[in-house]
N, C-alpha and C positions, 0 to 999 in steps of 0.2 A: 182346454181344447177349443173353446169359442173362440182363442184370440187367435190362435193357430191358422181355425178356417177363413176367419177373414182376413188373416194375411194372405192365404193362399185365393180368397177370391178375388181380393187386390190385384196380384198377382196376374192372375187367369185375365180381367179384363185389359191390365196393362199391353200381357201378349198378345188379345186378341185385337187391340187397335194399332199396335204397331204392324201386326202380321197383313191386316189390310194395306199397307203403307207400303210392305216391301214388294208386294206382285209388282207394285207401278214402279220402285224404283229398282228391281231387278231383271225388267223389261228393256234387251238390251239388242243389238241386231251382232253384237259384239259375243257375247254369250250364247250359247244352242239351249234351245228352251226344257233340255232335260234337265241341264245346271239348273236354271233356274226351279224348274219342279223339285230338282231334290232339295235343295235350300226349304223350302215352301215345305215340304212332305216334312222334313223335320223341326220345323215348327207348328205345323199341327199335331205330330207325337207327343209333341212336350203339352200341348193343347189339352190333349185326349190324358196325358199320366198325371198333370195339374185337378182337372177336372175327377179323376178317377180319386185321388189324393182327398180331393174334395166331400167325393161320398163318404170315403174310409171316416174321414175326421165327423161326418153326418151319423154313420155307425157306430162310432165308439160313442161318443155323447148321448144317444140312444141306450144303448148298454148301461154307461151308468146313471141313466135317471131309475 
């Protein structure tokens, strides 16, 4: 279970420094800034289900100590 979570907080920080990266490069005068928010909204979902992923795996390891 321990190796699991730190894959998945691997993970969790990888998206959260790319996900800074894409506001500025999905900043477009080309694009209407809803595209651009829905992009953005759906990588914070995955944010929010990584991170929720995270407790679960904090839960079970819990349970079997």
């Amino acid at each position: 279970m321990a190796k699991t979570r730190e894959q998945l907080i691997a993970t969790l920080n990888k998206i959260e420094k790319q996900c800074q990266g894409y506001e500025k490069k999905l900043a477009s005068i080309f694009v209407p800034a809803q595209q651009s928010a829905l992009a953005i909204d759906g990588i914070t979902e995955q944010i929010a289900r990584l991170k929720l992923r995270i407790k679960d795996c904090e839960r079970l390891e819990a349970l079997c100590k």
